[in-house]
C-alpha positions in Angstrom: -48.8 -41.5 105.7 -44.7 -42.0 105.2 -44.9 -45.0 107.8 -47.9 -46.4 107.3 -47.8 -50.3 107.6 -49.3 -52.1 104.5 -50.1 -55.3 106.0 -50.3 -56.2 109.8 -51.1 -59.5 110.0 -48.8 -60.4 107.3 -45.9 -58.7 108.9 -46.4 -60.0 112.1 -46.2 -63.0 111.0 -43.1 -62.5 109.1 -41.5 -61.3 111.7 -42.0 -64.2 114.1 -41.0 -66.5 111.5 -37.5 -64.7 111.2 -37.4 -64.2 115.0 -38.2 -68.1 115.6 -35.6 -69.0 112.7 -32.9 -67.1 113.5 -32.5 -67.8 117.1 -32.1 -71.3 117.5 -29.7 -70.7 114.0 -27.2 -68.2 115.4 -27.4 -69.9 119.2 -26.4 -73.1 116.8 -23.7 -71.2 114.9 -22.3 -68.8 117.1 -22.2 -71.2 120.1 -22.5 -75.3 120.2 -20.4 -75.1 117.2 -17.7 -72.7 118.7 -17.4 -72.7 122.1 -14.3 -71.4 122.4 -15.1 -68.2 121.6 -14.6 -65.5 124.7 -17.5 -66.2 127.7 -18.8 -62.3 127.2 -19.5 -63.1 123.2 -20.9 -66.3 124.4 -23.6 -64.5 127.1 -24.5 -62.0 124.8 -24.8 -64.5 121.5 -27.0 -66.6 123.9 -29.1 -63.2 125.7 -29.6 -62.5 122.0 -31.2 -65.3 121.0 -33.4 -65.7 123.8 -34.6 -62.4 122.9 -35.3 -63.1 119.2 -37.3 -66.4 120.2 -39.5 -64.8 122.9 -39.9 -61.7 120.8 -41.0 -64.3 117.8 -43.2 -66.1 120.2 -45.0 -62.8 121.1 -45.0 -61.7 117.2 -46.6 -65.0 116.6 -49.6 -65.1 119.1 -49.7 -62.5 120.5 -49.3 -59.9 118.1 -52.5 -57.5 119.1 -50.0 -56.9 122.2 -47.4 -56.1 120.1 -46.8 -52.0 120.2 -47.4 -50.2 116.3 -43.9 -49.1 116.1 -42.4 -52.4 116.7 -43.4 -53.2 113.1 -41.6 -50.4 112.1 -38.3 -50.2 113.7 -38.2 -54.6 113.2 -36.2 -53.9 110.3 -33.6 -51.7 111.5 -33.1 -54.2 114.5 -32.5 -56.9 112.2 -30.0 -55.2 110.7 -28.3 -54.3 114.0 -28.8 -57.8 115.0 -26.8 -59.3 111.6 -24.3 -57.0 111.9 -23.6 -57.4 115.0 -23.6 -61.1 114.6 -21.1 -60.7 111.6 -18.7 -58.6 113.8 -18.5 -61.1 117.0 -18.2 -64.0 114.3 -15.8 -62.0 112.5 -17.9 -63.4 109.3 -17.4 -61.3 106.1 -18.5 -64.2 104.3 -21.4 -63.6 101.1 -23.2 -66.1 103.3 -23.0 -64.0 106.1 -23.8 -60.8 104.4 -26.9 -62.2 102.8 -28.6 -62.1 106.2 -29.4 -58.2 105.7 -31.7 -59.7 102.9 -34.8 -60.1 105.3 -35.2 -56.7 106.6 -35.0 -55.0 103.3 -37.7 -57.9 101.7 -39.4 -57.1 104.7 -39.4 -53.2 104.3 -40.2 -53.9 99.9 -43.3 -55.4 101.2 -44.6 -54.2 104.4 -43.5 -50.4 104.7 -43.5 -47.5 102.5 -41.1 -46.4 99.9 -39.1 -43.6 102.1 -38.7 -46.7 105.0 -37.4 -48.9 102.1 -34.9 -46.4 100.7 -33.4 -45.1 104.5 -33.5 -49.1 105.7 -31.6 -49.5 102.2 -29.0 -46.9 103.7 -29.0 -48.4 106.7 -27.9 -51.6 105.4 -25.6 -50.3 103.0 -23.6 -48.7 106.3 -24.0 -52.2 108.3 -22.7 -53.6 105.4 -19.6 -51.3 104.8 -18.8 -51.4 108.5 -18.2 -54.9 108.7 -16.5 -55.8 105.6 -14.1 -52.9 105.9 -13.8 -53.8 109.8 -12.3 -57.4 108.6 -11.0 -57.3 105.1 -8.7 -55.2 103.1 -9.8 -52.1 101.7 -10.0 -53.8 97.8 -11.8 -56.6 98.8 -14.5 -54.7 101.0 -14.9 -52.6 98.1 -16.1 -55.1 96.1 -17.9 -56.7 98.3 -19.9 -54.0 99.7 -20.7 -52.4 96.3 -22.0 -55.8 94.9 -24.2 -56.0 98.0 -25.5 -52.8 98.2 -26.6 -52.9 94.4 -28.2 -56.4 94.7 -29.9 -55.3 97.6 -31.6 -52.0 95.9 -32.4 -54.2 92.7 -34.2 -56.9 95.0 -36.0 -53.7 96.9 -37.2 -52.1 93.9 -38.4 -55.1 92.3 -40.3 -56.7 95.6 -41.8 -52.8 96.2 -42.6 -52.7 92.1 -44.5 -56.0 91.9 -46.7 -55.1 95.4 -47.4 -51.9 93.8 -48.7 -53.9 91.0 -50.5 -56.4 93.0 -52.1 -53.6 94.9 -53.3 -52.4 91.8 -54.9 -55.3 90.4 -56.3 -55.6 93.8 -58.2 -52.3 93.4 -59.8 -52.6 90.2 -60.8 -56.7 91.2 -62.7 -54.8 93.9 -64.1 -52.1 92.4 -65.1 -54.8 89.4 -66.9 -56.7 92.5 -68.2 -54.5 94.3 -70.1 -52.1 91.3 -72.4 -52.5 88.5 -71.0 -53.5 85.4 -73.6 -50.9 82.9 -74.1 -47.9 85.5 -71.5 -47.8 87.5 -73.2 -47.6 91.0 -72.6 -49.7 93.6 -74.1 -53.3 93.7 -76.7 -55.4 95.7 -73.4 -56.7 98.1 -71.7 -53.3 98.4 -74.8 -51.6 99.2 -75.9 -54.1 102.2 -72.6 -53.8 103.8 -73.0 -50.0 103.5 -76.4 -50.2 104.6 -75.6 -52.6 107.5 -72.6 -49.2 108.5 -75.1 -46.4 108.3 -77.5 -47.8 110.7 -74.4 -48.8 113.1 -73.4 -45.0 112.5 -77.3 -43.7 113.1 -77.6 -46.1 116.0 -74.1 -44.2 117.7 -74.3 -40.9 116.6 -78.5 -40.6 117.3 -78.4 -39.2 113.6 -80.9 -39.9 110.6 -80.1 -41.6 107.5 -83.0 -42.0 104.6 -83.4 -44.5 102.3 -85.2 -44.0 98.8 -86.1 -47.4 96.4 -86.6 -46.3 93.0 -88.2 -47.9 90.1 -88.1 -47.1 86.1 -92.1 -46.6 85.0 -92.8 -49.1 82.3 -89.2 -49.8 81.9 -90.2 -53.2 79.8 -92.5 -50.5 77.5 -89.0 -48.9 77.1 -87.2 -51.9 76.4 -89.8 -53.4 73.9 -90.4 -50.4 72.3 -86.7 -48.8 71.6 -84.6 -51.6 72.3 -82.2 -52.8 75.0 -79.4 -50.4 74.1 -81.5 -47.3 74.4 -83.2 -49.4 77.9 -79.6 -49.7 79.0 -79.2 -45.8 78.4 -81.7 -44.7 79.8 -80.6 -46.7 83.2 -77.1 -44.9 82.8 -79.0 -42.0 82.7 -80.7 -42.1 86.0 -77.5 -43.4 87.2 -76.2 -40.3 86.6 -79.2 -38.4 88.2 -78.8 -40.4 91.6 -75.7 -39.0 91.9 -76.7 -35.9 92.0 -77.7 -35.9 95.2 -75.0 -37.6 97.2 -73.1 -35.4 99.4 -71.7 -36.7 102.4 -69.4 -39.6 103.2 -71.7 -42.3 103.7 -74.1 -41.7 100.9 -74.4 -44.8 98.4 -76.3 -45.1 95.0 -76.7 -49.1 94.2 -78.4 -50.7 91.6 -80.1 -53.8 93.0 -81.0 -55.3 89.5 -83.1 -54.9 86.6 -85.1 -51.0 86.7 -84.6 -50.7 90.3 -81.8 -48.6 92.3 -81.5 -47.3 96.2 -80.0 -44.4 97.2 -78.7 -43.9 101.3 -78.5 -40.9 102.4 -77.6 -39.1 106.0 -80.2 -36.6 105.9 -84.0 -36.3 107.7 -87.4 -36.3 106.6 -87.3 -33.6 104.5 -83.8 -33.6 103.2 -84.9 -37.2 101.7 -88.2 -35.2 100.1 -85.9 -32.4 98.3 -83.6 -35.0 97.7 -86.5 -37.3 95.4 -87.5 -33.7 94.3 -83.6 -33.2 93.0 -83.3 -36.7 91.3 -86.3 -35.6 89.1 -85.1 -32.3 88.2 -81.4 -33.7 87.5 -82.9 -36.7 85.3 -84.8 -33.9 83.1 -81.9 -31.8 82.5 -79.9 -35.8 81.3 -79.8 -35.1 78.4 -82.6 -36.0 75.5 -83.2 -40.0 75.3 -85.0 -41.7 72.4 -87.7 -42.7 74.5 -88.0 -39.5 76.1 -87.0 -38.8 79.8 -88.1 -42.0 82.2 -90.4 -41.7 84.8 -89.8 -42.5 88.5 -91.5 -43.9 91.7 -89.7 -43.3 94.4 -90.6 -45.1 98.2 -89.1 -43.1 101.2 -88.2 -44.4 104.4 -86.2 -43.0 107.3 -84.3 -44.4 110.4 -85.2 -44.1 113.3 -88.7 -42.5 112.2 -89.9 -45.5 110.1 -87.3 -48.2 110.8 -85.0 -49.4 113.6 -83.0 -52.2 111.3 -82.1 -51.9 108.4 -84.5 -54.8 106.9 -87.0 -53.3 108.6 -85.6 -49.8 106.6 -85.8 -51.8 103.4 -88.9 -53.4 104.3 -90.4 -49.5 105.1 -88.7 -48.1 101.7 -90.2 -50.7 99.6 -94.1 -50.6 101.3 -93.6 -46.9 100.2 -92.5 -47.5 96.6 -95.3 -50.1 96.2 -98.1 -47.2 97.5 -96.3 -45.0 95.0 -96.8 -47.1 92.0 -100.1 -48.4 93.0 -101.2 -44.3 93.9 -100.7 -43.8 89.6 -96.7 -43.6 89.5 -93.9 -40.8 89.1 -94.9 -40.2 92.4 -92.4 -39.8 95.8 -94.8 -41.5 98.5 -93.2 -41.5 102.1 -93.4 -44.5 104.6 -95.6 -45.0 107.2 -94.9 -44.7 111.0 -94.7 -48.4 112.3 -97.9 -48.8 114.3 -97.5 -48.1 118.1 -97.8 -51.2 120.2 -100.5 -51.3 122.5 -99.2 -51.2 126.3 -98.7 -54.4 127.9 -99.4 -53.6 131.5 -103.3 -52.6 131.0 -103.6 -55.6 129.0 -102.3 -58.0 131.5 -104.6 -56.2 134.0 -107.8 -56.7 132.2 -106.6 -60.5 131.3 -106.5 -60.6 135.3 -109.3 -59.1 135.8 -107.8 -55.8 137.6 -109.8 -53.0 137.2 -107.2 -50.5 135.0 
């Protein structure tokens, strides 16, 4: 999105800082020191700044109450706001020209590029209409061009170096939230997934299915071929899980050592085809050393064998234990949870009541 705001919090803040700053600074300036400027320049210097404090205040703590756009359009009212200040001051001064630096720092940081480059304009015009409104035409030149080019050079520098943060940013969090040798999601990206999808079942009244898979005598593989052909054979399968996610939503994880998950928003039977896939996609991986690995996979499914997602787990796990106890590289499905007897009867006979 062209005016997509980067940072919220971090603007809003910004913005009340400057708000809070400038308005005891330009009542300061622009009245105690010179009251004998005109009484209409002194009403509106002083409506001004009562506006920027209370408009800082509300930026401050209250920013939820704050409407979207104001974080938008913040920067083109500063820039009316300093050069209007500079014209009732009559201050062509670098000092008072180097006000416009906020809003374009602010737009560098907080705003995308086509906002920085129009807010760049905009402050390039400000600019020109206030030092060719009070000095000769030489001088103005001079002035404005210098300004104007410092100000681009600070933009593209502040909106280069977020770039590059935002970047770094990225690959810290893809670095924390995957595993290092397969590239699936990890044990801490997979439970907040996990904790999403069974918000999203819980709303929507729709399925997800959870399979637990383990690598059949994995430590066999690993003693007999070595770790590096153990570590393949676990980017292999890797690979295999992937085959069967779809939909947004879906996660393959590795939770450590031989064992992975795999969430998926299908039903029942999807999740059976969807073991049945993984089997056929790990036979066509390509040859391994130590041949292709064998799987146990443990099915479970919200809401028909869970209603949390540790009791999902929990359900996906009983069923991966019954399908490596029932002779492995087998798919065994959970169990119903067992119905709970009905209280009322109970209560009757405890009381004697005939049911």
């Amino acid at each position: 999105m062209p005016f997509q705001l980067r940072d919220e919090q971090g603007a809003s803040r910004a913005v009340a800082y400057l708000m809070m700053t400038a308005a005891p600074f330009i009542f300061i300036t622009g009245v105690v020191l010179t009251p004998h400027r005109p009484l209409p320049a002194l009403v509106g210097i002083t409506v001004t700044c009562l506006v920027l404090g209370l408009g800082g205040a509300a930026c401050r703590w209250l920013p939820e109450r704050v409407p979207k756009y104001v974080w938008l359009i913040v920067p083109f009212f500063a820039v009316g706001v300093v050069s209007g200040m500079n014209l009732v001051t009559e201050d062509a001064s670098t000092g008072g020209q180097l006000f416009y630096l906020w809003p374009v720092l602010y737009t560098a940081n907080f705003l995308s590029r086509r906002i920085i480059y129009l807010n760049l304009a905009v402050v390039s015009a400000a600019e020109a209409t206030g030092v060719f409104s009070l000095e000769s035409a030489g001088v103005a030149l001079s002035d404005w061009s210098s300004l104007t080019i410092a100000m681009t050079l600070t933009a593209v520098i502040v909106s280069s170096l977020r770039d590059r943060n935002e970047r770094l940013r990225d690959v810290l969090e893809t670095q924390a939230l995957a595993d290092a040798l397969t590239g699936v999601a990890n044990r801490r990206s997979f439970d907040a997934e996990l904790a999403r999808s069974v918000t999203w079942a819980h709303h929507t009244g729709e399925t997800i299915a959870l399979l637990t898979l383990d690598v059949d005598h994995f430590k066999r593989i690993n003693d007999t071929w070595g770790h590096a052909v153990g570590d393949q054979a676990l980017q292999v399968i890797a690979t295999a899980l992937r085959s069967v996610v779809r939909r947004d939503g879906d996660v393959v994880a590795r939770l450590g050592g031989d064992e992975f998950v795999v969430l998926l928003r299908i039903d029942r039977m999807g999740a059976r085809r969807a073991a049945d896939e993984i089997r056929e996609a790990l036979g066509q991986g390509g040859a391994l050393p130590c041949g292709t690995p064998g799987l146990s996979i443990g099915v479970a499914v919200l809401p028909d064998h869970a209603g949390t997602a540790e009791e999902l787990m929990g359900a996906s796990d009983a069923a991966l234990y019954e399908a490596k106890t029932g002779g492995r590289g087998r798919t065994a499905m959970a169990h119903p949870p067992p119905q709970r007897p009905n209280a009322e009867p109970l209560a009757q006979q405890d009381a004697g009541v005939p049911g």
